[in-house]
N, CA, C and O atoms as a Maestro MAE file, in Angstrom:
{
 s_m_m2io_version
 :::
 2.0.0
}

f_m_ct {
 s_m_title
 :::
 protein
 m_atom[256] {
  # First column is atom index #
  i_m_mmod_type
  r_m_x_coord
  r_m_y_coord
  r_m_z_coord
  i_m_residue_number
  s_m_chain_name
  s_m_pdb_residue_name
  s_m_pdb_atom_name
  i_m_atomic_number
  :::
  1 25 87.181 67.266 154.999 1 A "UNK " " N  " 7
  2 3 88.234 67.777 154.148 1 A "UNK " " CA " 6
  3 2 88.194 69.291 154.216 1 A "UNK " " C  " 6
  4 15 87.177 69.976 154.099 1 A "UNK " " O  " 8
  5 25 89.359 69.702 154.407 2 A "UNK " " N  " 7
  6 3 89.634 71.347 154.680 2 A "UNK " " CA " 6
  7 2 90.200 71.634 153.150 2 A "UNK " " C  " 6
  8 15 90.914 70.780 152.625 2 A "UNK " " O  " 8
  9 25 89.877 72.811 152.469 3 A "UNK " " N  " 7
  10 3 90.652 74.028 151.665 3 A "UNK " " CA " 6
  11 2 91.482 74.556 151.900 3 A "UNK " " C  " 6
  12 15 92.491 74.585 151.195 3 A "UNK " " O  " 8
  13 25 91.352 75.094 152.868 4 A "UNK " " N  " 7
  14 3 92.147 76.188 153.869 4 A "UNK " " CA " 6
  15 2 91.788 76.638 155.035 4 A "UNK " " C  " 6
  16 15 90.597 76.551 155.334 4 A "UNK " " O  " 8
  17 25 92.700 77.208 155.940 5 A "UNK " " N  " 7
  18 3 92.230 77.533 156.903 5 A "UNK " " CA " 6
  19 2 92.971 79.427 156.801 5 A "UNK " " C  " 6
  20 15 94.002 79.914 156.338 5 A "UNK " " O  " 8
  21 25 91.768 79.962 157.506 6 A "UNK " " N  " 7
  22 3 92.167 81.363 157.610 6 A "UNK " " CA " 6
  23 2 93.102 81.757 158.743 6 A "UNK " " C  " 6
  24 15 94.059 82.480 158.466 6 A "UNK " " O  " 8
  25 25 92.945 81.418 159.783 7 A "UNK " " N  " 7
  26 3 93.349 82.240 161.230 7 A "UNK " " CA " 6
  27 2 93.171 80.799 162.419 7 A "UNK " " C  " 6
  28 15 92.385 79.853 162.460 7 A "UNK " " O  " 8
  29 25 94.301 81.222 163.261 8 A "UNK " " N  " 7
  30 3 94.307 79.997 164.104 8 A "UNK " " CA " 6
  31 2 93.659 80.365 165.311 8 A "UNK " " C  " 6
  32 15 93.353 81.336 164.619 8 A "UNK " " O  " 8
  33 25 93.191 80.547 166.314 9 A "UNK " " N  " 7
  34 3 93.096 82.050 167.438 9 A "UNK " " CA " 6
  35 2 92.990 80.669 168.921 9 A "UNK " " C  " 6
  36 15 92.385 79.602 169.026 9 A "UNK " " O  " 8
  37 25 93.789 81.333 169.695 10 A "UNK " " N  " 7
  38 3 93.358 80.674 171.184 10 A "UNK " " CA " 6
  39 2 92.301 81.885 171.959 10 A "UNK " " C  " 6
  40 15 92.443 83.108 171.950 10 A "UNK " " O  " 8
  41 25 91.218 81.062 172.612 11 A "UNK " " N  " 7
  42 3 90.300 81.849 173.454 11 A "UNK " " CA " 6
  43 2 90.335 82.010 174.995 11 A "UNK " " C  " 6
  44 15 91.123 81.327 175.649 11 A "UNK " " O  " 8
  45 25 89.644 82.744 175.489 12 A "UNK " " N  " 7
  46 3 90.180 82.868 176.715 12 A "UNK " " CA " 6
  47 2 88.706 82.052 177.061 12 A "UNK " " C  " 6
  48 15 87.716 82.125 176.333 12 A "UNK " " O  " 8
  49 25 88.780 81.284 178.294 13 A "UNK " " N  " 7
  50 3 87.375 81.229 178.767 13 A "UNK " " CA " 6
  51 2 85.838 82.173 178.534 13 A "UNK " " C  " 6
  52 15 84.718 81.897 178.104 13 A "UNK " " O  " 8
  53 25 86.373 83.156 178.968 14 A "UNK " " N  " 7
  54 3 85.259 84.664 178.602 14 A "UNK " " CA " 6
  55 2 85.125 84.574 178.013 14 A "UNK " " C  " 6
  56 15 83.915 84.780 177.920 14 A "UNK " " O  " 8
  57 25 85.786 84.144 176.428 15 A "UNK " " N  " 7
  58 3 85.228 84.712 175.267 15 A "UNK " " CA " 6
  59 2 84.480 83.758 174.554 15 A "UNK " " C  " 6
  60 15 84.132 83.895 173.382 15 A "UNK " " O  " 8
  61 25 84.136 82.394 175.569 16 A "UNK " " N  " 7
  62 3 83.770 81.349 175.143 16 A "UNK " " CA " 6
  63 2 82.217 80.989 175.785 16 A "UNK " " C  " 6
  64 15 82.075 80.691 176.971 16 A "UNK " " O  " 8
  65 25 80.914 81.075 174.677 17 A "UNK " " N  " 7
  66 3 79.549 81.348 175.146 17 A "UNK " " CA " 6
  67 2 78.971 80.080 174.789 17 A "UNK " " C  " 6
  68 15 79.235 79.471 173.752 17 A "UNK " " O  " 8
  69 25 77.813 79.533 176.088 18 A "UNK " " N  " 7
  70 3 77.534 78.075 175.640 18 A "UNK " " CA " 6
  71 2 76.788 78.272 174.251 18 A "UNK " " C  " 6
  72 15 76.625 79.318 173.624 18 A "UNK " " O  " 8
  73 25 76.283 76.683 173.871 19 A "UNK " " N  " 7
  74 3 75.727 77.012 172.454 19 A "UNK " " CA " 6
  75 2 74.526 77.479 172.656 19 A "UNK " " C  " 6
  76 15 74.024 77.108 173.716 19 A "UNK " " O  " 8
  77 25 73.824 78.240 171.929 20 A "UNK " " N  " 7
  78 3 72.205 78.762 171.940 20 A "UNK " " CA " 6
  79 2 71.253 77.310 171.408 20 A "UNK " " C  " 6
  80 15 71.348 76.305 170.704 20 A "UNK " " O  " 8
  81 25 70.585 77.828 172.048 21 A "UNK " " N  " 7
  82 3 69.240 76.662 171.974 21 A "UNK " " CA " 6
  83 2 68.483 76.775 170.460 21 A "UNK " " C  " 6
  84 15 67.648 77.667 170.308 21 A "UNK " " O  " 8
  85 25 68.708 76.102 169.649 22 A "UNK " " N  " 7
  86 3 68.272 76.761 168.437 22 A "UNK " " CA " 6
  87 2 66.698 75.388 168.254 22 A "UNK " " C  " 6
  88 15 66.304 74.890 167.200 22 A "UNK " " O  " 8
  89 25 66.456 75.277 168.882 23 A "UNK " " N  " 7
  90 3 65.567 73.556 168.384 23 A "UNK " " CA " 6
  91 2 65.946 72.773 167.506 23 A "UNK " " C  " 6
  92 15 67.080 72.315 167.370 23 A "UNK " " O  " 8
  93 25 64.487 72.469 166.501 24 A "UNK " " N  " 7
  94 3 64.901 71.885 165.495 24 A "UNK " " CA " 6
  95 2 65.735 72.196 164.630 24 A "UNK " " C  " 6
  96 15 66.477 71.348 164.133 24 A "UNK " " O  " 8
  97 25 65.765 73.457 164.295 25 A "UNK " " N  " 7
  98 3 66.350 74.247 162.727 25 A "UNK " " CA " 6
  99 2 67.123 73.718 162.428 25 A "UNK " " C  " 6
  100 15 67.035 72.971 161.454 25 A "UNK " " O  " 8
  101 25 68.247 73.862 163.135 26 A "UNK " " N  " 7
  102 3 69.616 73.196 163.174 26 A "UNK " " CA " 6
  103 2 70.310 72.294 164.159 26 A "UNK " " C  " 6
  104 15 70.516 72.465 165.360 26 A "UNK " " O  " 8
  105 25 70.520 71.616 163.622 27 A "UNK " " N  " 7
  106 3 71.302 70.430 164.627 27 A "UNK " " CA " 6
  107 2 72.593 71.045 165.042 27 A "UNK " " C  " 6
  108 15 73.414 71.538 164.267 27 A "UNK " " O  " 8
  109 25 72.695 70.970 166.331 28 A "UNK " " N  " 7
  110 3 73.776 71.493 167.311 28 A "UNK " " CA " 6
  111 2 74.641 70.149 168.028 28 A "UNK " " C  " 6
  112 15 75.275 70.000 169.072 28 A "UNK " " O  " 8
  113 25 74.357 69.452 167.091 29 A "UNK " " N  " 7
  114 3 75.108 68.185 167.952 29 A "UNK " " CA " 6
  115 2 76.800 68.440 168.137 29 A "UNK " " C  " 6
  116 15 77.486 68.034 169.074 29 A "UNK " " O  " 8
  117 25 77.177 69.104 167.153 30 A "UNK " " N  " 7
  118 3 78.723 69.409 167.155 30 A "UNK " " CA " 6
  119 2 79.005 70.763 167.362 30 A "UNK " " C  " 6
  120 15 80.184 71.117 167.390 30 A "UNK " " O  " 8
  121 25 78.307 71.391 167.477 31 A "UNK " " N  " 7
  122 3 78.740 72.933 167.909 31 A "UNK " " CA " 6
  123 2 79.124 72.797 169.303 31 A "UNK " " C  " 6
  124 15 78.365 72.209 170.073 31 A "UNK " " O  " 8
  125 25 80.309 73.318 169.736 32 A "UNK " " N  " 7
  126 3 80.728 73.288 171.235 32 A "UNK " " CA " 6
  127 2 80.203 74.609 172.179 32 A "UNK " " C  " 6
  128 15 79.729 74.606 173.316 32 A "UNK " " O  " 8
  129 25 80.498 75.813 171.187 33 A "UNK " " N  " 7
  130 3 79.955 76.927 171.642 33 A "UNK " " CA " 6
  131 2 80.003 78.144 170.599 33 A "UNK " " C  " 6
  132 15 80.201 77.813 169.431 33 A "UNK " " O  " 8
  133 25 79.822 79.716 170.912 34 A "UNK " " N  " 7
  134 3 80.195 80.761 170.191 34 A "UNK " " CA " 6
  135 2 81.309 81.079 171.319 34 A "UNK " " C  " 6
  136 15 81.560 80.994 172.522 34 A "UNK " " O  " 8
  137 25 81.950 81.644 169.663 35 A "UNK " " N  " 7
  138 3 83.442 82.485 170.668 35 A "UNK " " CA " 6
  139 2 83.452 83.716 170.343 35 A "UNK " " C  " 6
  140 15 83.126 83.903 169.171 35 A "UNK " " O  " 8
  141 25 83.708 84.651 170.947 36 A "UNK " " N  " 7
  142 3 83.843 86.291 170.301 36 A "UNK " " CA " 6
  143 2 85.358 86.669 170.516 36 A "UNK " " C  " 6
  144 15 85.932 86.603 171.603 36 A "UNK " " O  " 8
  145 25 86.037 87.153 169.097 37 A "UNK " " N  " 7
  146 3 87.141 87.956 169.155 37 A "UNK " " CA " 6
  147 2 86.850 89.417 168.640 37 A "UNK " " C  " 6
  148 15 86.727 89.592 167.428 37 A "UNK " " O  " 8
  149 25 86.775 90.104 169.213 38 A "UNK " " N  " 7
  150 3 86.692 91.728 168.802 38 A "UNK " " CA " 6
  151 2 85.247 91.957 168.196 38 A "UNK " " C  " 6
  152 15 84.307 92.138 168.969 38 A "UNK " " O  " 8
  153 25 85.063 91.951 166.895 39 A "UNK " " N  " 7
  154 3 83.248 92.414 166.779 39 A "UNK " " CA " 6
  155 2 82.885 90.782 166.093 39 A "UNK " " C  " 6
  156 15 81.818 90.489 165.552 39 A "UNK " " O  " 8
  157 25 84.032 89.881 166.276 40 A "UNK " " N  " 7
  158 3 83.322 88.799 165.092 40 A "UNK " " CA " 6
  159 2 83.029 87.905 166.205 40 A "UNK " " C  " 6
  160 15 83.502 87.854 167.341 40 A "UNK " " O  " 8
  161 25 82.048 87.140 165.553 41 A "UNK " " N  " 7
  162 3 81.675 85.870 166.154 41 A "UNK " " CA " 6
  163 2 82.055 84.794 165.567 41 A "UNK " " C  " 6
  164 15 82.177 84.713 164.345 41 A "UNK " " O  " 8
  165 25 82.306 83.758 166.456 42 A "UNK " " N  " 7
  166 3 82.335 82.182 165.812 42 A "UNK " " CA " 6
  167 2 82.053 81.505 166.474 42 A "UNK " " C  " 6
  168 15 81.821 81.567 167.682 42 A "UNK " " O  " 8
  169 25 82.010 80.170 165.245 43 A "UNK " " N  " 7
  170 3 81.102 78.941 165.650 43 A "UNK " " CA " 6
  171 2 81.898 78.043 166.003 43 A "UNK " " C  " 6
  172 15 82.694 77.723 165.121 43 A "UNK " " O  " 8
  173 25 82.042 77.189 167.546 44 A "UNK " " N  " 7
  174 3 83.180 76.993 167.213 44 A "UNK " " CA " 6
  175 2 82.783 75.044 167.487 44 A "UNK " " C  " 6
  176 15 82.047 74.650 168.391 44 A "UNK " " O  " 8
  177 25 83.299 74.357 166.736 45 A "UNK " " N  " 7
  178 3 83.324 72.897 166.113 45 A "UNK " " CA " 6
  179 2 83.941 72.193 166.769 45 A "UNK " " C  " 6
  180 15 84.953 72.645 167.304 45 A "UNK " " O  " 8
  181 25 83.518 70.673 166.994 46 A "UNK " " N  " 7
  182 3 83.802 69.360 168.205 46 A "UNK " " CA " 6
  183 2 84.774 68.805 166.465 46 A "UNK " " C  " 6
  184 15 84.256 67.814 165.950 46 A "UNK " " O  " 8
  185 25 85.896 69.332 165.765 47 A "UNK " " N  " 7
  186 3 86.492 68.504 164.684 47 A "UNK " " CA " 6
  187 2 86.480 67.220 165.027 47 A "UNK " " C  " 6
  188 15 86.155 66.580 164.027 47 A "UNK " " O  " 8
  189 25 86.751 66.220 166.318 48 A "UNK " " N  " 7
  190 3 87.463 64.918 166.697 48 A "UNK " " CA " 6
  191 2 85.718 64.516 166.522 48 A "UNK " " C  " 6
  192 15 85.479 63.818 165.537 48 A "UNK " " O  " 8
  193 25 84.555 64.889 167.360 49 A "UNK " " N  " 7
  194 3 83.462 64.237 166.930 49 A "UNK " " CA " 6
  195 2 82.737 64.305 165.583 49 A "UNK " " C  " 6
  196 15 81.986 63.488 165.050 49 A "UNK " " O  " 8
  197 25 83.155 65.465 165.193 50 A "UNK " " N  " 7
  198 3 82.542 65.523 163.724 50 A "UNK " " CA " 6
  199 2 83.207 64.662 162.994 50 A "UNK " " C  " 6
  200 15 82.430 64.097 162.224 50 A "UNK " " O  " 8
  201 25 84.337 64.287 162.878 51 A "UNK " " N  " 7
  202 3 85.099 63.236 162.143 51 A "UNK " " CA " 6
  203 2 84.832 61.801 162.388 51 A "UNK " " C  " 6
  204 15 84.825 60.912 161.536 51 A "UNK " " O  " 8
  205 25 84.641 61.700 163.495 52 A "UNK " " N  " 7
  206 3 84.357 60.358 163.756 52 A "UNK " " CA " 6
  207 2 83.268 60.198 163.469 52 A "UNK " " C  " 6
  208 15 82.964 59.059 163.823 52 A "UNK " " O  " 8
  209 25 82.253 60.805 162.902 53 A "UNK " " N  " 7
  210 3 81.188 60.371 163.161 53 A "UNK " " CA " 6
  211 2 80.666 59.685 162.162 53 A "UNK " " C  " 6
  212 15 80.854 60.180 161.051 53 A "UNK " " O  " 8
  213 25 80.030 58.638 162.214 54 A "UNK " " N  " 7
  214 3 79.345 57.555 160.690 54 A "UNK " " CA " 6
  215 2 78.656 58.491 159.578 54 A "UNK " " C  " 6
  216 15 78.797 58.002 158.457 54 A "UNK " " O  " 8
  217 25 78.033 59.563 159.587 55 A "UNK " " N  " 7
  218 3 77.346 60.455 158.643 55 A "UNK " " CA " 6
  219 2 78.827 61.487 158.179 55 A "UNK " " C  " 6
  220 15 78.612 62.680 157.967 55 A "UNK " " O  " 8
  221 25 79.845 61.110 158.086 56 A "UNK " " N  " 7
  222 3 80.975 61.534 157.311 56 A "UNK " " CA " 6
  223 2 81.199 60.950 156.442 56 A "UNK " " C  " 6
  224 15 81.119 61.499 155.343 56 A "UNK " " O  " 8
  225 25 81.596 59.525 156.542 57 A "UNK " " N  " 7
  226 3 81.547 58.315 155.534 57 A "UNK " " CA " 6
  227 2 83.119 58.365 155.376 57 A "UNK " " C  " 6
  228 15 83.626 57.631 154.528 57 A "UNK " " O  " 8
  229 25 83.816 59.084 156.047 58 A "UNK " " N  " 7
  230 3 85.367 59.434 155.761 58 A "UNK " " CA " 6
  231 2 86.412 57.987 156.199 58 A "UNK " " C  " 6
  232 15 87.477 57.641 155.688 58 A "UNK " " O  " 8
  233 25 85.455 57.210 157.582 59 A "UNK " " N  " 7
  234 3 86.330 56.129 157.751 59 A "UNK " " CA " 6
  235 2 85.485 54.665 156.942 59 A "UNK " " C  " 6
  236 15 84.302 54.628 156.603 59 A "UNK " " O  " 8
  237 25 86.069 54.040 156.856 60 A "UNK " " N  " 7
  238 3 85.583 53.035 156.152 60 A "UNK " " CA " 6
  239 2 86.760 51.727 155.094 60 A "UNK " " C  " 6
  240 15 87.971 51.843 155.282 60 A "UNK " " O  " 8
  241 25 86.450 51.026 154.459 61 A "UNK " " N  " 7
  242 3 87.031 50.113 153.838 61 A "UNK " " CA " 6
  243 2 87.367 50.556 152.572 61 A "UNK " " C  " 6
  244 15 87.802 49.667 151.841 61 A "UNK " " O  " 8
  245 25 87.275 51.991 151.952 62 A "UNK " " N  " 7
  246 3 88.115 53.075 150.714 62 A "UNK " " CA " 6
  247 2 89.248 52.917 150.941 62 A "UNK " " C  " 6
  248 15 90.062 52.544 150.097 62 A "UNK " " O  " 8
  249 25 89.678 53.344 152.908 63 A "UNK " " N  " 7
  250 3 91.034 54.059 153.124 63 A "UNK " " CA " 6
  251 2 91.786 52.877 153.761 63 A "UNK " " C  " 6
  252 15 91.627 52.595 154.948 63 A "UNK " " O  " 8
  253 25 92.694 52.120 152.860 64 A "UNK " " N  " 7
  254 3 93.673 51.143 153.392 64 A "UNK " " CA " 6
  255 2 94.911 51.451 153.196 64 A "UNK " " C  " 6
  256 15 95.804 50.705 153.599 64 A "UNK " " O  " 8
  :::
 }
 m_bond[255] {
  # First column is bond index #
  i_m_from
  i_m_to
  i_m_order
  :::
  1 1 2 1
  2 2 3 1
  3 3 4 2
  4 3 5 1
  5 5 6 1
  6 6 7 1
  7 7 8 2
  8 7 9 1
  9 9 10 1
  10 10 11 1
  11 11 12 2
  12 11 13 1
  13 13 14 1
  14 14 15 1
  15 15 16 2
  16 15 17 1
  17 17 18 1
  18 18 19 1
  19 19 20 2
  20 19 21 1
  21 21 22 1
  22 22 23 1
  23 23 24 2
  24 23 25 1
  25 25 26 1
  26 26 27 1
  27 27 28 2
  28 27 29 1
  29 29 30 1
  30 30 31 1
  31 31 32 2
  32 31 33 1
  33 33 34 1
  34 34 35 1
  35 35 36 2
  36 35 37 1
  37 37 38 1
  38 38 39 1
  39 39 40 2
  40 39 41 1
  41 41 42 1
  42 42 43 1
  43 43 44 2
  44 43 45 1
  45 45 46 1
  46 46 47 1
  47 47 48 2
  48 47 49 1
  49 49 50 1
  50 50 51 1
  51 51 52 2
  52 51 53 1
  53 53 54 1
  54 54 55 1
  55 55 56 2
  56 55 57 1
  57 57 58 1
  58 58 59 1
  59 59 60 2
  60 59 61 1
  61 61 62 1
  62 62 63 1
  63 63 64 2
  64 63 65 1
  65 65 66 1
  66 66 67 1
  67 67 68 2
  68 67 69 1
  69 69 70 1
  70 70 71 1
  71 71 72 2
  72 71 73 1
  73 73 74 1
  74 74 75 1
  75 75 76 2
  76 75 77 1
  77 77 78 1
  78 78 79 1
  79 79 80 2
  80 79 81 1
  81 81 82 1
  82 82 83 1
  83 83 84 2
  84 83 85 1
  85 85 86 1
  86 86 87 1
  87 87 88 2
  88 87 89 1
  89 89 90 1
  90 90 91 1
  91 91 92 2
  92 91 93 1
  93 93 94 1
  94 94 95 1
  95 95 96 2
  96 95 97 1
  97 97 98 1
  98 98 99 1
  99 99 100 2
  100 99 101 1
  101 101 102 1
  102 102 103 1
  103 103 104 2
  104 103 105 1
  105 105 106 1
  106 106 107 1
  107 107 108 2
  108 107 109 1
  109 109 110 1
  110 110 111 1
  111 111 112 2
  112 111 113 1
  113 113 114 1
  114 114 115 1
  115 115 116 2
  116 115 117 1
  117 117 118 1
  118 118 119 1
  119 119 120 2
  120 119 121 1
  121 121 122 1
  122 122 123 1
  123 123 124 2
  124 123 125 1
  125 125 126 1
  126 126 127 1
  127 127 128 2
  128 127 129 1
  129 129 130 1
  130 130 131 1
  131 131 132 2
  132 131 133 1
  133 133 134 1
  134 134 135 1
  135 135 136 2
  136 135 137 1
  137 137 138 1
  138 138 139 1
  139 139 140 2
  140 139 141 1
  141 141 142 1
  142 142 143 1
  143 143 144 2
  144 143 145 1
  145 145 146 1
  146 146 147 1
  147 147 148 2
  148 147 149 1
  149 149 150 1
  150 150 151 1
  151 151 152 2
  152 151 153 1
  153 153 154 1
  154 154 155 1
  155 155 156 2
  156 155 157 1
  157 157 158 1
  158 158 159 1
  159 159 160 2
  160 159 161 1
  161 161 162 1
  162 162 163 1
  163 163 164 2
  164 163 165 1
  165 165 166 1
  166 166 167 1
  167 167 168 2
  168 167 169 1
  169 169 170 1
  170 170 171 1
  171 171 172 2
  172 171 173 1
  173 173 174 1
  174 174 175 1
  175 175 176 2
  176 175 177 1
  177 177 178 1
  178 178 179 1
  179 179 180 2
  180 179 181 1
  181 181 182 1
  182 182 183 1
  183 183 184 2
  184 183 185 1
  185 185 186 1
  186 186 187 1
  187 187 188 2
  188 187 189 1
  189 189 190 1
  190 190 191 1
  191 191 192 2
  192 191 193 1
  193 193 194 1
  194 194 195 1
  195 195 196 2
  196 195 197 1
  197 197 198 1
  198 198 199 1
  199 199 200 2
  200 199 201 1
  201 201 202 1
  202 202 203 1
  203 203 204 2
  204 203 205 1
  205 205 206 1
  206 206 207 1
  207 207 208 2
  208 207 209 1
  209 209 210 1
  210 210 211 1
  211 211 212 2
  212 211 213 1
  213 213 214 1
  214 214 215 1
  215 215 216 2
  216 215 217 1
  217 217 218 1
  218 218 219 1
  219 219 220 2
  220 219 221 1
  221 221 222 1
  222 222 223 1
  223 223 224 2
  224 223 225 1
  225 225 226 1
  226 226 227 1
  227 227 228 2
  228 227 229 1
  229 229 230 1
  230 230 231 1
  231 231 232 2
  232 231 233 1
  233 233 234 1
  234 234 235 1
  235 235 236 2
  236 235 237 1
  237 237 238 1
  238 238 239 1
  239 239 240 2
  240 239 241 1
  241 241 242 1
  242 242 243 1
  243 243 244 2
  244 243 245 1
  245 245 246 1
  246 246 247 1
  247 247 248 2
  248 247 249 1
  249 249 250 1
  250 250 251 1
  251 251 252 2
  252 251 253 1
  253 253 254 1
  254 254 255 1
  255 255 256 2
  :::
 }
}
């Protein structure tokens, strides 16, 4: 479930960095990569696998 969204942005390849190896700390299962626009960074998100995924609880026998 989204609030809002701030900014929509298309990336160019270049500006698109694989994900960093972080180990355990954090689970990177859905991070696709970092993207850089100008000095900011982002994280940027698999939405279609994060949604689907059973630890959402979003699909199920609630929504008929």
């Amino acid at each position: 479930v989204v609030d809002g969204v701030s900014d929509v942005l298309t990336l160019e390849d270049e500006q698109i960095r694989p994900t960093p190896g972080l180990g355990s700390i954090i689970d990177t299962e859905y991070i696709m990569g970092l993207g850089t626009v100008d000095e900011r960074m982002l994280i940027l998100i698999d939405i279609e696998k994060m949604m689907s995924s059973s630890d959402m609880g979003l699909i199920g026998s609630n929504f008929n």
